[in-house]
VEXVOVEX-54353 format. One line per field, with one value per residue (C-alpha): residue number from 1; chain; x negated, z, y negated. Coordinates in steps of 0.001 Angstrom, whole numbers. Each point is the difference from the previous one (the first is absolute). Example, Ala and Ser with C-alpha at 12.3 -4.5 7.8 and 13.67 -1.06 7.14 Angstrom:
BEGIN
pos = c(1;2)
unit = c(A;A)
X = c(-12300;-1370)
Z = c(7800;-660)
Y = c(4500;-3440)
END
This chain:
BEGIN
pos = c(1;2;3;4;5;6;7;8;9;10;11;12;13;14;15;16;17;18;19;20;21;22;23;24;25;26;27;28;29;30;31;32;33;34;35;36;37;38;39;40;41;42;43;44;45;46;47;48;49;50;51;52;53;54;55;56;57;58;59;60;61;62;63;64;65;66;67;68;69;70;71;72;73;74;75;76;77;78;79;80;81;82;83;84;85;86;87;88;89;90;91;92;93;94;95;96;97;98;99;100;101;102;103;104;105;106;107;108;109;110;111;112;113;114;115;116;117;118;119;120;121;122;123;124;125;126;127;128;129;130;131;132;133;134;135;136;137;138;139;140;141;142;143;144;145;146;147;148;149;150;151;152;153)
unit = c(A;A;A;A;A;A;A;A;A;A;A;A;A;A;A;A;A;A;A;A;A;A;A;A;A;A;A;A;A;A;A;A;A;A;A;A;A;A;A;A;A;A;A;A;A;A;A;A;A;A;A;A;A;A;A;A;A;A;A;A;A;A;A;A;A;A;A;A;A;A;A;A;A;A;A;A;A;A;A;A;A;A;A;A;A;A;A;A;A;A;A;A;A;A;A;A;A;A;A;A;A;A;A;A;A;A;A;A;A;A;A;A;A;A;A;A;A;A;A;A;A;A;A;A;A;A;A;A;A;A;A;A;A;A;A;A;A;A;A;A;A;A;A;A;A;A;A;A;A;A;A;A;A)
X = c(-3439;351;2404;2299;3277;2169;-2053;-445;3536;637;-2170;1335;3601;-1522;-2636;1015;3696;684;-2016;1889;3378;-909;-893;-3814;-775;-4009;610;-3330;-3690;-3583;-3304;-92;3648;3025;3502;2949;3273;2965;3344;1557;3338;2105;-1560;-3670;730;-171;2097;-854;1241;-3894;-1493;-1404;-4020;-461;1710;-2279;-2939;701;174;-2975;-2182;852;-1093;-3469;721;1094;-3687;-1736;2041;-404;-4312;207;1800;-2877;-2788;-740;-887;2650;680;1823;2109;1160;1131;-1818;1207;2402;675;2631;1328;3145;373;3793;2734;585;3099;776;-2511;-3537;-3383;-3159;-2894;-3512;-2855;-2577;-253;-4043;-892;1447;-2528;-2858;1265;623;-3707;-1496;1982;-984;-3265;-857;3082;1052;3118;654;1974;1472;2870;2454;2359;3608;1956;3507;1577;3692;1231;-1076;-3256;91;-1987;2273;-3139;-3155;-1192;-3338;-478;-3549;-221;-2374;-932;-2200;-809;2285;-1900;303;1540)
Z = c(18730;-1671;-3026;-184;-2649;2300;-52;-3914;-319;2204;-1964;-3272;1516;615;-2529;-3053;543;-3707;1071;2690;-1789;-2526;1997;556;3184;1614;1104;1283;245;1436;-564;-3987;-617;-61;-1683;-1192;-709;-2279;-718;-3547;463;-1498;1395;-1443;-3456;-3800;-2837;-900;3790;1601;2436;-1336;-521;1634;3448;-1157;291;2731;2317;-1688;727;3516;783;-1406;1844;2915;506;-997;2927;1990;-153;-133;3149;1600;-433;1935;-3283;-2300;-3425;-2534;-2319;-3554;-3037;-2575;-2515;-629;-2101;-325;-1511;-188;-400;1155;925;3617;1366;3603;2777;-1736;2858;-849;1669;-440;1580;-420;3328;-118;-2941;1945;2732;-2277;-1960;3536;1041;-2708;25;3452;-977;-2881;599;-3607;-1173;-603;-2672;58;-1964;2416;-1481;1181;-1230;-267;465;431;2279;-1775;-261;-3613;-1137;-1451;285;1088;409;265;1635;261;3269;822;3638;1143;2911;369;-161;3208;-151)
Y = c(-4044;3119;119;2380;1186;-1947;-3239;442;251;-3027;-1907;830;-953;-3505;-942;2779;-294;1365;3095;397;-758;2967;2537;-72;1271;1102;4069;272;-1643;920;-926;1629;699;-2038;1389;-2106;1125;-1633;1674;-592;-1890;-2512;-2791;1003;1407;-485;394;3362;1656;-381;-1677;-3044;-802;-2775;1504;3159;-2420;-1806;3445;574;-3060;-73;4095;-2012;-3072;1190;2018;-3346;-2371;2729;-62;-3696;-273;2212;-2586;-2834;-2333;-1295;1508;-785;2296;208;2157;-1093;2538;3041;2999;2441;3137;1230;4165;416;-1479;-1457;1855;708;-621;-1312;664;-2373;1507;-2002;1949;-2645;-1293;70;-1718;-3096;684;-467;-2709;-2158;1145;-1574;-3305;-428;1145;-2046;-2622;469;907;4183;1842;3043;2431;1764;2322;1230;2826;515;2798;1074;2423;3218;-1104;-1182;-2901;-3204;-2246;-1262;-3785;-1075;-3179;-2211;-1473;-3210;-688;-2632;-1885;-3341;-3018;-2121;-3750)
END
């Protein structure tokens, strides 16, 4: 099955329904790239009139995520999946409509070879930047991904 915006965005209505509820929605995906866009409202803002971090982060960790399931789903083994760690910076504030773009579709690639490879677990960063519709930067996240083969029962 090949995954697609729509399916992302199907799946976030069902399993990430706070996602969903603020806004977060998959614009695009393919092999490297995947964008995610989020529109600061009511609903998904702080106190100081911007889009809050932690809906910031989650549009973020899915344009990551979103290229992980997405090579997962294209092997015949099962792997497992898992943030093990994040970082952030914040340059601007979030106003308006906010684009995460991670280009980091191949370091998954390698990091699935070797687990099936080796059948140890893989770590790797991916990072996604956010940027707002004129093309300035209001952050960048940085999130360490863990995939590994799931152990049978």
């Amino acid at each position: 099955m090949k995954i697609s915006p729509k399916k992302l965005n199907q799946f976030l209505m069902l399993k990430l329904p706070s996602a969903w509820l603020c806004g977060v929605r998959v614009k695009a995906i393919s092999e490297t790239d995947c964008s995610v866009g989020v529109t600061h409202k009511w609903i998904n803002q702080n106190p100081f009139r911007s889009m809050y971090f932690a809906v910031q982060a989650m549009a973020a960790e899915l344009s990551t995520g979103a290229l992980v399931i997405a090579k997962i789903r294209a092997q015949k083994e099962p792997i497992s999946m898992l943030v093990a760690q994040n970082k952030s910076v914040f340059t601007k504030k979030a106003t308006g409509k906010i684009q995460f773009k991670c280009a980091d579709g191949e370091l998954i690639d390698k990091a699935i070879q070797e687990t099936l490879k080796t059948g140890a677990g893989q770590t790797f960063w991916m990072k996604s930047i956010g940027t707002n519709e004129n093309g300035v930067e209001v952050s960048t996240f940085e999130f360490e991904w863990t995939v590994k083969l799931k152990t049978k029962k």
